[in-house]
C-alpha positions, 0 to 999 in steps of 0.5 A: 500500500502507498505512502499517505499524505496526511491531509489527503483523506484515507482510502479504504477498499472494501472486497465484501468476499463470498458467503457471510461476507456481505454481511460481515462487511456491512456490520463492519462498516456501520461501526466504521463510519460512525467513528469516522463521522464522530472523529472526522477521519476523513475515510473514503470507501471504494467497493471492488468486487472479488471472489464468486461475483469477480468470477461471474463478472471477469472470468477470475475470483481477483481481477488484475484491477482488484489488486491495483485497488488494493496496492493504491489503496491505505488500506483493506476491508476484506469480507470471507472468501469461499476459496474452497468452492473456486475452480482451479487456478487455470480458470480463474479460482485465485484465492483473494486471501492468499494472494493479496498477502503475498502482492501487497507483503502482508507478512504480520497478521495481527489477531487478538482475542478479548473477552466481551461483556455478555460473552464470558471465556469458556473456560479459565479467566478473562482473556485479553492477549494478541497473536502474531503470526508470520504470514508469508511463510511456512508450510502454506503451498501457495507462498513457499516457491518462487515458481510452482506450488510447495505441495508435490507428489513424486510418484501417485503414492507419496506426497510432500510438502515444502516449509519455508522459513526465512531470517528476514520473514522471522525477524520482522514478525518478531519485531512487531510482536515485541513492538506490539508487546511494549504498548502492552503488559510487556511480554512475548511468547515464541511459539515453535515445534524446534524439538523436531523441526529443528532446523526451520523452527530453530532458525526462527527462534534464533531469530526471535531470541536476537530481537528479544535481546534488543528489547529488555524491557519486554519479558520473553518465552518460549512454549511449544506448541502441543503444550501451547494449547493445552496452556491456552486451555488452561489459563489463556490470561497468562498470555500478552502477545505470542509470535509464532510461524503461519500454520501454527499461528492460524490455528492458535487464533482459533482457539484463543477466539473460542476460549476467550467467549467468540461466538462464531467470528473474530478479527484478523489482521492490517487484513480482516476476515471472519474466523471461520470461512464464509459461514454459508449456514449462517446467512442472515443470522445476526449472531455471526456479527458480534465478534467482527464489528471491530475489523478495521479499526484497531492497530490503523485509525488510532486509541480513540477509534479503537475504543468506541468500536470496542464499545459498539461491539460490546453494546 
């Protein structure tokens, strides 16, 4: 996404995606724009179409138009995709998710997990904590080869798949972690599997633990992640922000937004989607809206912003 100039108003695309999406989206953007008339933001919305309409319309799930949209836009509003349900990548069946992250360097998906008033945790205490996970990475086929998939079969019986793990990818997703973590309650924890990924997750932490011993002021942690879980389950409030690689991060995030009383949906990342896919079941249930009216705001628009969105959802 472009440099912006301050006095220009800020421009948001909005990619209502596929499903649930549309009304995902629309919840979203009644919180958004009453913070923006409230604060005068200055917000300016473009709807572009992507997904099963784009593919209706323009033969493709995510028109060449969609992503300039996107890179010349300051930021994203990205509804659910049913990326599943595309047709193969020859006719057309781009995943917007996946490939947005990968054109525009969405590389920190930044998911917190907090309980609301009138959603209790489902178990232990009060949860207030932040995932950051690396997102251009690791074992996602779509984004570990330059050319060509990281999922293969040699022969009809064996299968495999490629890990990627770079210096560069683990040192930039723990430096927003501890940066995150400083305006925090000023503790990281790095989630890995290095006792038996022991070259790519031991990278990683190499790389975590250099960052963390720039940053004194914040305490650091390592827990891996078959005990994560169970810790998550157990006392999810001991945690403040937890970096960790792609696959593990995305399925800690679901488990922290279950635990910490999330119905059905949560919010991502400086790229937002609901957190289970685009809920086909749940067309026009109200409940699905609860947990991802914040979407925007945290993280891009400022405290003040953030906290009448906080207020909105929990009314």
């Amino acid at each position: 996404m472009t440099a912006h100039d301050p006095s220009a108003p800020v421009r948001i695309v909005v990619m209502e995606g596929d499903g649930i999406g549309p009304e995902i989206t629309a919840a979203t953007m009644e919180v958004v724009r009453a913070v923006d008339a409230l604060f005068k933001l200055g917000l300016g919305f473009t709807p572009v179409a992507i997904g099963l309409a784009a593919l209706r319309a323009h033969g493709t799930t995510l028109p060449d138009a969609a992503l300039e949209a996107a890179k010349a836009a300051d930021g994203v509003i990205l509804g659910p995709v049913s990326h599943n349900d595309y047709p193969p990548l020859a006719q057309g069946g781009h995943n917007p998710s996946g490939e947005l992250r990968k054109y525009l360097d969405l590389f920190a998906n930044i998911r917190p997990a907090r309980s609301r008033g009138g959603l209790p945790p489902r178990c232990g205490s009060p949860v207030d904590l932040v995932i950051a996970r690396e997102n251009t990475e690791g074992f996602y086929a779509d984004r570990s080869m330059f050319l060509g998939s990281g999922e293969f079969m040699p022969t009809a019986d064996l299968a495999l798949s490629v890990r990627k793990i770079t210096r560069a990818g683990s040192t930039r997703i723990a430096q927003a972690a501890f940066a995150l973590a400083a305006r925090r309650r000023k503790k990281v924890t790095a989630v890995h599997k290095a006792n038996v990924l022991r070259v790519s997750d031991g990278l990683f932490l190499d790389c975590v633990r250099a960052v963390a011993s720039r940053c004194p002021g914040v305490d650091y942690e390592e827990r891996i992640i078959d005990a994560m879980a169970a810790l998550l389950v157990r006392d999810a409030a001991a945690f403040d922000v937890i970096v960790t690689t792609n696959m593990f991060g995305d399925i800690l995030c679901d488990l922290a937004a279950e635990i910490s009383g999330s119905r059905s949906c949560r919010f991502a990342q400086r790229r937002r989607r609901a957190r289970r896919g685009t809920g086909p079941a749940r067309l026009g249930a109200r409940h699905c809206r609860a947990g991802s009216r914040q979407s925007v705001l945290p993280h891009r628009l400022g405290r003040h912003a953030a906290q009448l969105a906080r207020r909105a959802q929990e009314r």
